[in-house]
N, C-alpha and C positions, 0 to 999 in steps of 0.2 A: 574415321575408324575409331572406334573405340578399344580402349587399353584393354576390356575383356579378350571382345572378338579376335586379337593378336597372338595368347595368351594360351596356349594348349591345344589350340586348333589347328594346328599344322600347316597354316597359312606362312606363305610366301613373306611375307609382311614381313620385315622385321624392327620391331621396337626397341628403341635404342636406351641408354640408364636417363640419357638428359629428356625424350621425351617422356619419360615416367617421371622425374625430378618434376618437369614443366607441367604437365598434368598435375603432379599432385599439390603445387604451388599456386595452380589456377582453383582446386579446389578449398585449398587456403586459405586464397582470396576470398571465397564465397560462403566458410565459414568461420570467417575472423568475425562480422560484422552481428553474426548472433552468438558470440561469447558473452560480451557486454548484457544480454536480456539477464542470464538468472542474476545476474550481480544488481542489475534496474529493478528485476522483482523481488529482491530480497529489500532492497533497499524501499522501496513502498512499502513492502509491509511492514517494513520498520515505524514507515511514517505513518500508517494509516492503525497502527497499535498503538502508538504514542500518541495519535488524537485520541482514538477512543479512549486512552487512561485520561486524557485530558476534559476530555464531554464528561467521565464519571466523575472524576469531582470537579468541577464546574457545578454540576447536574446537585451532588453534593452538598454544596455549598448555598445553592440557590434556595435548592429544598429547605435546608435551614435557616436562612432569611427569610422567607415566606412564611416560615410556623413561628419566627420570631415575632414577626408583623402581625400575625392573626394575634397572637399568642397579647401582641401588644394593644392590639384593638378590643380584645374582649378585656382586657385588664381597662382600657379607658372608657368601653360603652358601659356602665354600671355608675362612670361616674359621673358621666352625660346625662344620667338619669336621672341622677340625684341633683344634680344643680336643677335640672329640666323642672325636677318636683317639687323644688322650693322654690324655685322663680313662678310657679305655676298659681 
């Protein structure tokens, strides 16, 4: 029987304070175990905002090692050219 069907229906039934307690302590039970999720998904997206600041500068950094590197090859190809041109 459920705790409704007891509950203004004029049934014979009677429901007593402990099977309402036991009832709603079984319900309890079944929503203790999804309390923990938004606190799990807060906590991801904590994690997963702190990598993406972390890929940005990573990303950063890289970008500017690479324009350092070109930056440092076109300063050295000129001068490849000119040994090239007198060893020539």
């Amino acid at each position: 029987m459920s705790l409704a069907s007891g509950v203004g229906s004029g049934s014979d039934e009677g429901v007593t304070l402990a099977d309402v307690v036991q009832r709603l302590k079984a319900i309890e039970d079944i929503v203790r175990p999804l309390q923990p999720i938004p606190d799990t998904l807060n906590a991801l997206e904590d994690t997963v905002r702190d990598q993406g600041q972390q890929q940005v500068a990573l990303n950063l950094v890289l970008t500017r090692m690479e324009k350092q590197i070109l930056d440092q090859q076109a300063l050295n190809r000129p001068a490849q050219d000119l040994w090239q041109n007198r060893s020539a």
